[in-house]
TORKOL-4160 file (C-alpha; in steps of 0.2 Angstrom, whole numbers, padded with zeros to 4 digits, m for minus):
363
<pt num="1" X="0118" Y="0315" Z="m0060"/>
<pt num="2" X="0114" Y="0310" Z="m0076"/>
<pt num="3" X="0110" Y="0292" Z="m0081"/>
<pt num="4" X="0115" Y="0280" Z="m0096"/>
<pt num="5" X="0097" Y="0282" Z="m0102"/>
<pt num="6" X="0097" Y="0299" Z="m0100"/>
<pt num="7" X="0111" Y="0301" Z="m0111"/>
<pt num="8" X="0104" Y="0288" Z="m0124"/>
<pt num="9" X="0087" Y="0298" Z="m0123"/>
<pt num="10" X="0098" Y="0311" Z="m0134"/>
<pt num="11" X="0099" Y="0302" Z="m0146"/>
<pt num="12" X="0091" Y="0306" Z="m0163"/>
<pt num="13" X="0074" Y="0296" Z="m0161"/>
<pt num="14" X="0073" Y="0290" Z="m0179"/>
<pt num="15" X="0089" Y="0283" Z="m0178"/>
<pt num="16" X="0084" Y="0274" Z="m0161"/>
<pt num="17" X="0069" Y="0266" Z="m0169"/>
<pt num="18" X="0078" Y="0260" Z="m0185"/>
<pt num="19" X="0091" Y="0250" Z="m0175"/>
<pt num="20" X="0079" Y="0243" Z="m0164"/>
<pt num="21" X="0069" Y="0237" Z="m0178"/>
<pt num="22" X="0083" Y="0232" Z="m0187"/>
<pt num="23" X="0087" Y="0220" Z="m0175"/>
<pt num="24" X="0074" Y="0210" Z="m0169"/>
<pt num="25" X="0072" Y="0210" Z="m0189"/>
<pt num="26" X="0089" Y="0202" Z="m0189"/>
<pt num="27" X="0084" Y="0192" Z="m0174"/>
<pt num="28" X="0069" Y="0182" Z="m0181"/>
<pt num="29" X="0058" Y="0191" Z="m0171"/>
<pt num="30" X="0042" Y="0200" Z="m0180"/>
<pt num="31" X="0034" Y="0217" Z="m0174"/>
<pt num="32" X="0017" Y="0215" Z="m0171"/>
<pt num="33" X="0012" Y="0231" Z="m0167"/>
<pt num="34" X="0021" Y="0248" Z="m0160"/>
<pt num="35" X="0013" Y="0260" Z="m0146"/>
<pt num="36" X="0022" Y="0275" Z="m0145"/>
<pt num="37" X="0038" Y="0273" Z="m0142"/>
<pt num="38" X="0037" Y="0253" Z="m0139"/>
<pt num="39" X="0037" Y="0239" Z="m0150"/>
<pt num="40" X="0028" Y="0224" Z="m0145"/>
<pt num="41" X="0034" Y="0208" Z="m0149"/>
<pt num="42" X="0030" Y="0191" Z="m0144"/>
<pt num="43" X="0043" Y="0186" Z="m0131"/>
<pt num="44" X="0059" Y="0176" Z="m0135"/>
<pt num="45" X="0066" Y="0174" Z="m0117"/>
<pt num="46" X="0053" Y="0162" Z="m0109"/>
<pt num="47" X="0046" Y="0145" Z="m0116"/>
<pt num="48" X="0033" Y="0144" Z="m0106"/>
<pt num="49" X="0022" Y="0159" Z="m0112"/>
<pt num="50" X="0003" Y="0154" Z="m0121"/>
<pt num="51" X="0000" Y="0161" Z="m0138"/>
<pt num="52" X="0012" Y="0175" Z="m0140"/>
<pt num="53" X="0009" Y="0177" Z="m0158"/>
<pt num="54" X="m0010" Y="0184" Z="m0155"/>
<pt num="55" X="m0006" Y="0190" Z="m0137"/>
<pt num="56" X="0012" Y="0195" Z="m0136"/>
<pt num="57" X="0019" Y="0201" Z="m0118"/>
<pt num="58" X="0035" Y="0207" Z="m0123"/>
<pt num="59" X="0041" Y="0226" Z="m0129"/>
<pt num="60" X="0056" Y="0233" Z="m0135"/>
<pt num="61" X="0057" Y="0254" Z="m0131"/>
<pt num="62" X="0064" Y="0262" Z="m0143"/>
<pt num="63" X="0066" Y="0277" Z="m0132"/>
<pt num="64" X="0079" Y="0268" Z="m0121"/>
<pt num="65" X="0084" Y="0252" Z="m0131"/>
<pt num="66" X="0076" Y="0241" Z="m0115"/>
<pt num="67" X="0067" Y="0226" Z="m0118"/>
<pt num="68" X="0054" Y="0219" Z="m0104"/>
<pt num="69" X="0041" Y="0204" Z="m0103"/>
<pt num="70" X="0025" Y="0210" Z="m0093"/>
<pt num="71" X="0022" Y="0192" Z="m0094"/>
<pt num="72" X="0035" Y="0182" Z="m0086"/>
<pt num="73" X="0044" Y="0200" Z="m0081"/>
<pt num="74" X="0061" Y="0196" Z="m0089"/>
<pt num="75" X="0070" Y="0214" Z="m0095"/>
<pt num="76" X="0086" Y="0220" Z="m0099"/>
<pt num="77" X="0096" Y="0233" Z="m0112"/>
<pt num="78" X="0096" Y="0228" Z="m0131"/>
<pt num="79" X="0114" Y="0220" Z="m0129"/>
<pt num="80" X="0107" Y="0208" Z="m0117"/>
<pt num="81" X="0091" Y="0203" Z="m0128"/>
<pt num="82" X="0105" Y="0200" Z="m0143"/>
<pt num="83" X="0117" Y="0189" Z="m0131"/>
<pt num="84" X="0100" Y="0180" Z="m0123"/>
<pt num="85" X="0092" Y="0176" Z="m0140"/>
<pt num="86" X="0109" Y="0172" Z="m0151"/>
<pt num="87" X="0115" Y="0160" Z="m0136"/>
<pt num="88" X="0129" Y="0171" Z="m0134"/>
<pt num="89" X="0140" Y="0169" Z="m0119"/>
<pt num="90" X="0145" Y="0188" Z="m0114"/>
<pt num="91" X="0138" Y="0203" Z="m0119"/>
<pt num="92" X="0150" Y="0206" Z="m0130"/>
<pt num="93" X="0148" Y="0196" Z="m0142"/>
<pt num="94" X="0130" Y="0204" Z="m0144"/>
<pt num="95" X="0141" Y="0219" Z="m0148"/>
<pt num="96" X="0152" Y="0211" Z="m0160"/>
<pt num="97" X="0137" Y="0204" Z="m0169"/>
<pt num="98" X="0129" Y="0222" Z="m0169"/>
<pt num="99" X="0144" Y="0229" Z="m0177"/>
<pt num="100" X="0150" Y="0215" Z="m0189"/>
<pt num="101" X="0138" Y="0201" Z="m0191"/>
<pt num="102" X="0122" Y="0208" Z="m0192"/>
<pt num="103" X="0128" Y="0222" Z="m0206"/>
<pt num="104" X="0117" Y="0234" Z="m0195"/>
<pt num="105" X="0128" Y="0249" Z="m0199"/>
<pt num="106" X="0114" Y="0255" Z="m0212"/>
<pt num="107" X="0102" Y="0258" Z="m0196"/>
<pt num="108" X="0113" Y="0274" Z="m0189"/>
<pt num="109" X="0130" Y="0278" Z="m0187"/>
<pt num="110" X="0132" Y="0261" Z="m0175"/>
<pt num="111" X="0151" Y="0263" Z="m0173"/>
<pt num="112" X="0146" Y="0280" Z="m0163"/>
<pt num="113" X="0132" Y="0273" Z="m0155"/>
<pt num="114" X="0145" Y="0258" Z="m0149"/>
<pt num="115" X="0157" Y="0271" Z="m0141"/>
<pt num="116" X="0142" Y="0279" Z="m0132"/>
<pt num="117" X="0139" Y="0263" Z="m0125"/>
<pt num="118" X="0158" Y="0261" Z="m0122"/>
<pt num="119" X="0158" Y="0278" Z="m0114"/>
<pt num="120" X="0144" Y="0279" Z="m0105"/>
<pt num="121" X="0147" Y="0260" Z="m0095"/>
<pt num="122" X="0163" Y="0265" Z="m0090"/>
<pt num="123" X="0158" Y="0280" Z="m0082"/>
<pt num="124" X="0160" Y="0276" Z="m0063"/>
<pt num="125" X="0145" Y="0281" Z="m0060"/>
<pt num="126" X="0132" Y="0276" Z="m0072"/>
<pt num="127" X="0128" Y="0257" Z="m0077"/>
<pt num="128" X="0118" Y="0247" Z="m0086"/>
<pt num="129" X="0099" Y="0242" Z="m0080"/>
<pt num="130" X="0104" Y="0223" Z="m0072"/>
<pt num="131" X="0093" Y="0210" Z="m0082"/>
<pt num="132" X="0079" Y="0202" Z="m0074"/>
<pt num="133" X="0074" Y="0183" Z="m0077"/>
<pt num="134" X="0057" Y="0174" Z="m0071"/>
<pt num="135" X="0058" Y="0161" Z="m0059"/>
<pt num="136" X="0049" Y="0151" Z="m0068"/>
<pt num="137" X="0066" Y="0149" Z="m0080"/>
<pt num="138" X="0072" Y="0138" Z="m0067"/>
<pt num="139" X="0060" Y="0125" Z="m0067"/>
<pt num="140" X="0069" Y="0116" Z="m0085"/>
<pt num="141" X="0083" Y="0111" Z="m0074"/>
<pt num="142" X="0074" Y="0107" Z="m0054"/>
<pt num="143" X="0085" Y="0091" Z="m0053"/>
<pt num="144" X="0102" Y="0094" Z="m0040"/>
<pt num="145" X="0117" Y="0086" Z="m0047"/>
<pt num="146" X="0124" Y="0072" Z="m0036"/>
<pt num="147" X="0141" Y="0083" Z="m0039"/>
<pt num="148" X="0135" Y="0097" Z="m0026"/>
<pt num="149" X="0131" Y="0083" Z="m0014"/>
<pt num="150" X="0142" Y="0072" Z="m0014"/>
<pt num="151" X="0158" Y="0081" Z="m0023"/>
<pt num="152" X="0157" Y="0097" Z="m0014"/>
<pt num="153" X="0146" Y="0092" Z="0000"/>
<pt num="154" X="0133" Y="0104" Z="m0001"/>
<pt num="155" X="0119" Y="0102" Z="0012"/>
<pt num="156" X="0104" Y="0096" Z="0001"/>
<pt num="157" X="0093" Y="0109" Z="0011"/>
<pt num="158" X="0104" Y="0121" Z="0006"/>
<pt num="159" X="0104" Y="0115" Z="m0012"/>
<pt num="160" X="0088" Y="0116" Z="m0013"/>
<pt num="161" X="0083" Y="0133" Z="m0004"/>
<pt num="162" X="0096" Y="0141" Z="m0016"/>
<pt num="163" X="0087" Y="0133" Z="m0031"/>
<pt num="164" X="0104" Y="0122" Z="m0037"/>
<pt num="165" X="0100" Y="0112" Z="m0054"/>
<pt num="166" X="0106" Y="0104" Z="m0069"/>
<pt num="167" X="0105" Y="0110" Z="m0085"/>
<pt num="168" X="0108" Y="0092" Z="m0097"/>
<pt num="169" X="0114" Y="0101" Z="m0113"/>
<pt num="170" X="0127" Y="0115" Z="m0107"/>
<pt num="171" X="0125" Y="0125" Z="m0120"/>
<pt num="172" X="0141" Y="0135" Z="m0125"/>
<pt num="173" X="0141" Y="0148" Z="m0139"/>
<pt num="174" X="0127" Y="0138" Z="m0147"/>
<pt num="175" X="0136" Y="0121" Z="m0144"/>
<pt num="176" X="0130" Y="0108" Z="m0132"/>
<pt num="177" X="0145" Y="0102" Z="m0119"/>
<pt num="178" X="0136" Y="0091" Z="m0108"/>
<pt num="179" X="0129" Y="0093" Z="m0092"/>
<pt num="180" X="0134" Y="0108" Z="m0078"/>
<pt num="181" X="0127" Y="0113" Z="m0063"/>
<pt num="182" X="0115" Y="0129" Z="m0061"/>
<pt num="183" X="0118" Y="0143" Z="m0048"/>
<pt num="184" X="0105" Y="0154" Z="m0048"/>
<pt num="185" X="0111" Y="0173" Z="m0041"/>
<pt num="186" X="0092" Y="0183" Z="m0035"/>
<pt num="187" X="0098" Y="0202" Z="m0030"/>
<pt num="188" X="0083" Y="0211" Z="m0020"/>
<pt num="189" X="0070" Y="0198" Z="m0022"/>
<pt num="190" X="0074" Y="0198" Z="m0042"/>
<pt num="191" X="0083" Y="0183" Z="m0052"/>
<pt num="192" X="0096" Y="0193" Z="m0060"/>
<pt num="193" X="0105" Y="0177" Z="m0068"/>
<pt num="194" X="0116" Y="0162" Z="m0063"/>
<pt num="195" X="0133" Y="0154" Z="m0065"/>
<pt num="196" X="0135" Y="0138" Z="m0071"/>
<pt num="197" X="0149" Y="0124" Z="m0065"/>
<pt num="198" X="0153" Y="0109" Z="m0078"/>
<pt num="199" X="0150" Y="0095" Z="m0073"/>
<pt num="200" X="0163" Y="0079" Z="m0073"/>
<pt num="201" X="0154" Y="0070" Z="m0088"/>
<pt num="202" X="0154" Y="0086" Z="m0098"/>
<pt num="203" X="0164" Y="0090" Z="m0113"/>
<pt num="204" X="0183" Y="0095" Z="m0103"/>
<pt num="205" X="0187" Y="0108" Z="m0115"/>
<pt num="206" X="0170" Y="0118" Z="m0111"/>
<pt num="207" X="0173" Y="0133" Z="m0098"/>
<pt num="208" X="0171" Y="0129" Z="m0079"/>
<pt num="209" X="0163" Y="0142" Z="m0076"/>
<pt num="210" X="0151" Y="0153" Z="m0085"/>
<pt num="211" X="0136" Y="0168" Z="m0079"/>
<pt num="212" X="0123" Y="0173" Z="m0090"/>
<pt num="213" X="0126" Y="0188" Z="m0102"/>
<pt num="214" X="0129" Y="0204" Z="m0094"/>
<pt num="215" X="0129" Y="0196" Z="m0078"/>
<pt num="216" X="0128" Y="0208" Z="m0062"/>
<pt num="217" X="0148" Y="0201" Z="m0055"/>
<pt num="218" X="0155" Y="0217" Z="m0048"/>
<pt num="219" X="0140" Y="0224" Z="m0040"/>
<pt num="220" X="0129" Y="0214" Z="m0033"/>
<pt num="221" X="0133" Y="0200" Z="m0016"/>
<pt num="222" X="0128" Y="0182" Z="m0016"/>
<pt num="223" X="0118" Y="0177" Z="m0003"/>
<pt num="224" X="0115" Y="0196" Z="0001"/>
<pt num="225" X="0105" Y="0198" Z="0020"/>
<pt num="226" X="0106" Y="0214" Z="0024"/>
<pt num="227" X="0101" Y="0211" Z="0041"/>
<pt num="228" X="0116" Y="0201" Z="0050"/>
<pt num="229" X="0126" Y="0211" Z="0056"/>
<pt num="230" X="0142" Y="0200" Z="0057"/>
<pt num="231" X="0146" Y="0194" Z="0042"/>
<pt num="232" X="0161" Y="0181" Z="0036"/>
<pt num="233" X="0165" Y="0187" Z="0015"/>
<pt num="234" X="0171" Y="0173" Z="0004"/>
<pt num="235" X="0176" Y="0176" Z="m0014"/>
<pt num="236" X="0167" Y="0164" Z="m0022"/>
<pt num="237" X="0145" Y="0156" Z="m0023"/>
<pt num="238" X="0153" Y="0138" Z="m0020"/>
<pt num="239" X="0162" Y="0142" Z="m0005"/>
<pt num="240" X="0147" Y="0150" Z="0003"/>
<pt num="241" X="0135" Y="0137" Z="m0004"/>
<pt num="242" X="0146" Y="0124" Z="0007"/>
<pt num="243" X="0146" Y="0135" Z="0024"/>
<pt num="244" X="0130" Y="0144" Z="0024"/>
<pt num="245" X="0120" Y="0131" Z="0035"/>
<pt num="246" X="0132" Y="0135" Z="0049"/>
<pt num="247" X="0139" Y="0151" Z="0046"/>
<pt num="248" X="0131" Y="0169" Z="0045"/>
<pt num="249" X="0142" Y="0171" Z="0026"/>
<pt num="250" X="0141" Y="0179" Z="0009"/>
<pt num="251" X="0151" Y="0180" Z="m0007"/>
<pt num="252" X="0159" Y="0192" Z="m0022"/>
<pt num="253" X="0161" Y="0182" Z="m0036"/>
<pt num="254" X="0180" Y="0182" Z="m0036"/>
<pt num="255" X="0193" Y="0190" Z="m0030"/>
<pt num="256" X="0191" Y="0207" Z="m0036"/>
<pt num="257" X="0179" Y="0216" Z="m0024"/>
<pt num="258" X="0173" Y="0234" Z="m0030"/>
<pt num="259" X="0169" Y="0247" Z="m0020"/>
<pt num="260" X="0150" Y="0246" Z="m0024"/>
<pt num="261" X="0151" Y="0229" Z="m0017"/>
<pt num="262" X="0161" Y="0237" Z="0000"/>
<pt num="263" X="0145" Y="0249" Z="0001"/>
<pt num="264" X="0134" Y="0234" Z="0001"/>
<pt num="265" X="0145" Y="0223" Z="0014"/>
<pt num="266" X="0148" Y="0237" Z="0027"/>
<pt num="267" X="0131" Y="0245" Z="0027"/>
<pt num="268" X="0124" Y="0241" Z="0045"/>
<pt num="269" X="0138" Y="0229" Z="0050"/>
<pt num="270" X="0147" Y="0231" Z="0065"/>
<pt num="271" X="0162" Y="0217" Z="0058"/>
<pt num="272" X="0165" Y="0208" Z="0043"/>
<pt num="273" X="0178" Y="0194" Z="0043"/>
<pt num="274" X="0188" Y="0189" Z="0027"/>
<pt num="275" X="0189" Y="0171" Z="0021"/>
<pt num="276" X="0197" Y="0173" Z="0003"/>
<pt num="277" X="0206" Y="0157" Z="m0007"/>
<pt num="278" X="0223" Y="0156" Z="m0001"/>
<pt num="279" X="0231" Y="0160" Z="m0018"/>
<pt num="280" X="0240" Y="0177" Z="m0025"/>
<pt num="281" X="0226" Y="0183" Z="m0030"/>
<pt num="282" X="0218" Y="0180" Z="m0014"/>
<pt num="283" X="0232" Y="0186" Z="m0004"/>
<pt num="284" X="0231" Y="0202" Z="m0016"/>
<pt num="285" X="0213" Y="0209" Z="m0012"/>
<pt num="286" X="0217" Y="0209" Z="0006"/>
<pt num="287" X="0233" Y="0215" Z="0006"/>
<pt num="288" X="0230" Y="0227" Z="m0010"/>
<pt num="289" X="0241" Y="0231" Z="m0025"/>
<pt num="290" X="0254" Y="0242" Z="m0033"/>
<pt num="291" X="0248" Y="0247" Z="m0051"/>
<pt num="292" X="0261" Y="0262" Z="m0063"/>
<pt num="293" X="0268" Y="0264" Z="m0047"/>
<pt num="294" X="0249" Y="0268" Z="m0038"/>
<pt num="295" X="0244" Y="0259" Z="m0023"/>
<pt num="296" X="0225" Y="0251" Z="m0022"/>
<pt num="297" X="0221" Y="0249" Z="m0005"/>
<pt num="298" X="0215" Y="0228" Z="m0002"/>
<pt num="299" X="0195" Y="0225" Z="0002"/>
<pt num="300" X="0198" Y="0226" Z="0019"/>
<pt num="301" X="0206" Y="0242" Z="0019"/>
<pt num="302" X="0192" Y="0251" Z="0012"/>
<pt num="303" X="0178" Y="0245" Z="0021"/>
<pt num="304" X="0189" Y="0248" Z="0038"/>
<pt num="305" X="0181" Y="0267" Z="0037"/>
<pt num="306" X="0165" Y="0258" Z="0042"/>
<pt num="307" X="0166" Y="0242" Z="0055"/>
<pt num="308" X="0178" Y="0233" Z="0058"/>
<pt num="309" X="0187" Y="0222" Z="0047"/>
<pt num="310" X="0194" Y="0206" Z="0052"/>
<pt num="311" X="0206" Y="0191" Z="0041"/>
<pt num="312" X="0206" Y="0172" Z="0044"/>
<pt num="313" X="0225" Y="0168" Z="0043"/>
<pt num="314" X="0222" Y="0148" Z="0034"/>
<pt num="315" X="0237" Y="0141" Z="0033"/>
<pt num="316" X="0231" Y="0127" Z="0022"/>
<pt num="317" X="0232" Y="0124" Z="0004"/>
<pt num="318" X="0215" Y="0124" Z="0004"/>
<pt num="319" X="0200" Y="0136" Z="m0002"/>
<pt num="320" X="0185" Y="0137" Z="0013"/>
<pt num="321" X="0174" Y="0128" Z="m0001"/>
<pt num="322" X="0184" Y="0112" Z="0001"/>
<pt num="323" X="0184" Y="0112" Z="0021"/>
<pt num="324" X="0175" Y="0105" Z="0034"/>
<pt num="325" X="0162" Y="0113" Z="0044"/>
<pt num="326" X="0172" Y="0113" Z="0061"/>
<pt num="327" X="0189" Y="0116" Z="0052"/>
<pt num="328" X="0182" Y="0135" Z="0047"/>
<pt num="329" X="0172" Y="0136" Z="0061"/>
<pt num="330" X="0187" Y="0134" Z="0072"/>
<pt num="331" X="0198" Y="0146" Z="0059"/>
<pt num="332" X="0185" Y="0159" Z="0061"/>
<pt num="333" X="0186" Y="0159" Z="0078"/>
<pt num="334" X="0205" Y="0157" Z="0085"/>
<pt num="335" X="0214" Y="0162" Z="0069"/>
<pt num="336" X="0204" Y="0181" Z="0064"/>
<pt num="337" X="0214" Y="0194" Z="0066"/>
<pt num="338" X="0212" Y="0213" Z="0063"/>
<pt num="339" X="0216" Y="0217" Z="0044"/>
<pt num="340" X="0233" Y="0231" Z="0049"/>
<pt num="341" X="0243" Y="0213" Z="0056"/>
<pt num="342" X="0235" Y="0200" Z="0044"/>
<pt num="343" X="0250" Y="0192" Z="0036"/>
<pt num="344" X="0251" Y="0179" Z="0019"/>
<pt num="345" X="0258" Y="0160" Z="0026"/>
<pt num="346" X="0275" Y="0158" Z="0022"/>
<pt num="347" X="0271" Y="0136" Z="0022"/>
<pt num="348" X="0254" Y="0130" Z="0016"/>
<pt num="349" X="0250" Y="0114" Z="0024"/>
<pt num="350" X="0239" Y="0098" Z="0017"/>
<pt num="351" X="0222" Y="0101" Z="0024"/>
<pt num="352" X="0220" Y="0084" Z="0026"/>
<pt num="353" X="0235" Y="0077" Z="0035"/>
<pt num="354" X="0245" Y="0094" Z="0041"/>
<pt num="355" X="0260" Y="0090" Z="0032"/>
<pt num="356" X="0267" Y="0104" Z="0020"/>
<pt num="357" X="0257" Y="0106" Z="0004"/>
<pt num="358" X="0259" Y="0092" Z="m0008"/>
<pt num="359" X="0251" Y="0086" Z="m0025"/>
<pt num="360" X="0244" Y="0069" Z="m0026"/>
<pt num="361" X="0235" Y="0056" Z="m0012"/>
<pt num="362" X="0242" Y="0060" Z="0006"/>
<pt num="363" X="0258" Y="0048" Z="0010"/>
């Protein structure tokens, strides 16, 4: 099977070389010297480095358009550099500034190199390298917002055994929103990124949620342990951040559920029991979808072909995030059933006093 990067290795290598050089030109960041096929710059992911101006750690290969920092280990493809660097909240806008912006079109024919990217990404079976952060990136925001707490009444062992922290500035596309709580994502022992939750004195027109560029969303589990072997699936970090000191649980990041995630959830479970939101959206990756008149099997569905596959049937109005430990503990246990005879409610009821579902302070 061939690989994204062996498909960019095709590439002309003078035209490789020119781009990457053009851009950490455009970037503000110097070449100090070049060894073979890498340029070595000083790195610009990481504060916390000493003297990278006579001792850089960083490289940029021109081979495969990858950075990595040998000293704080960061890496990632050249998009993810340009997002990381610029402040940019998605990847692409690190293409958008390739193309447009940064005038790089004198460096190679870009537009085709873009639609390799294009081309190549899409492929099924090709992807990206994920990016890689140090640890130590963490450290700038240790303090746990009392809005994990006390809001969403997160166990503050929990909080801290999943490294939960505050960054003060919220930085959105290069403007500071105010406050929001960090969620750091590690995928096999590597930090790999985080999502981000404003906070209630944040700016109220900044996003509520935002990942780091080129986030690893649809392939990667939070909280991933390979090892149980009975695992409850939530769709969401903040909804597994809230049950995992009592419950064996891990979580997509929404509703959509690939089948790369589905190979990672099944491999060496005997059952894995489906806790999803209790919206459409919700309803619709259990129960799949018809698309042009094609039918796309529900999560459950595909990862029946190895364990079983169970479905809580909530009939509150009511995410597992925002429920107490003995309510899902007894959902889990009475109101699981096998995925073929799940069913959506028909009434949603207030999880707080049982009456249909209703906007507002209980009456």
């Amino acid at each position: 099977m061939t690989t994204d990067l062996d498909e960019l290795a095709a590439l002309p290598d003078d035209h490789k070389t020119q781009l990457a050089k053009e851009v950490l030109d455009e970037l503000g960041i110097t070449v100090k010297r070049q060894i073979r096929d890498e340029l070595i710059i000083p790195c610009p992911v990481g504060a916390f480095h000493n003297d990278q101006e006579r001792n850089p750690t960083a490289a940029l290969s021109t081979s495969k358009l990858l950075f990595n920092c040998l000293g704080c280990q960061a890496s990632g493809t050249i998009l993810w550099l340009i997002a990381t660097v610029r402040g940019d909240t998605t990847v692409e806008q690190a293409r958008d500034w390739l193309h447009g912006e940064a005038g790089l079109t004198r460096a190679m024919e870009l537009p085709a190199l873009l639609q390799l990217f294009d081309a190549l990404y899409a492929k099924k079976d090709t992807r990206p390298p994920m990016p890689v952060y140090s640890d130590r990136m963490l450290e700038r925001w240790a303090e746990i917002p009392d809005y994990i707490l006390d809001d969403r009444q997160i166990p503050i062992t929990t909080a801290v055994h999943m490294g939960i922290g505050t960054d003060p500035d919220g930085f959105v596309d290069r403007v500071r929103t105010g406050p929001r709580a960090v969620i750091p994502h590690w995928w096999k022992g590597q930090l790999v990124g985080w999502q981000s939750r404003r906070l209630p004195s944040a700016d109220p027109s900044a996003p509520k949620y935002l990942s780091t560029p080129a986030f690893p969303r649809d392939e990667t589990i939070f909280d991933y342990r390979p090892y149980r072997r009975e695992v409850v699936v939530v769709e969401s970090p903040m909804s597994q951040l809230r049950h995992q000191h009592h419950l064996d649980i891990e979580a997509t990041f929404g509703f959509v559920v690939t089948d790369l995630q589905i190979q990672h959830l099944v491999k060496g479970r005997r059952k894995l029991i489906w806790f999803m939101d209790n919206d459409q959206a919700g309803w619709q990756a259990v129960e799949g979808r018809t698309h042009n008149g094609r039918f796309f099997p529900g999560a459950p569905q595909r990862a029946s072909a190895y364990c079983d596959n169970w479905v809580v049937e909530n009939p509150f109005d009511a995410d597992p995030a925002d429920m107490p430990d003995e309510m899902v503990d007894i959902l889990i246990k009475d109101r699981a059933v096998p995925w073929q005879v799940w069913q959506r409610p028909k009434v949603l009821y207030c999880v707080r006093c049982f009456r249909p579902a209703h906007k507002g302070a209980c009456p």
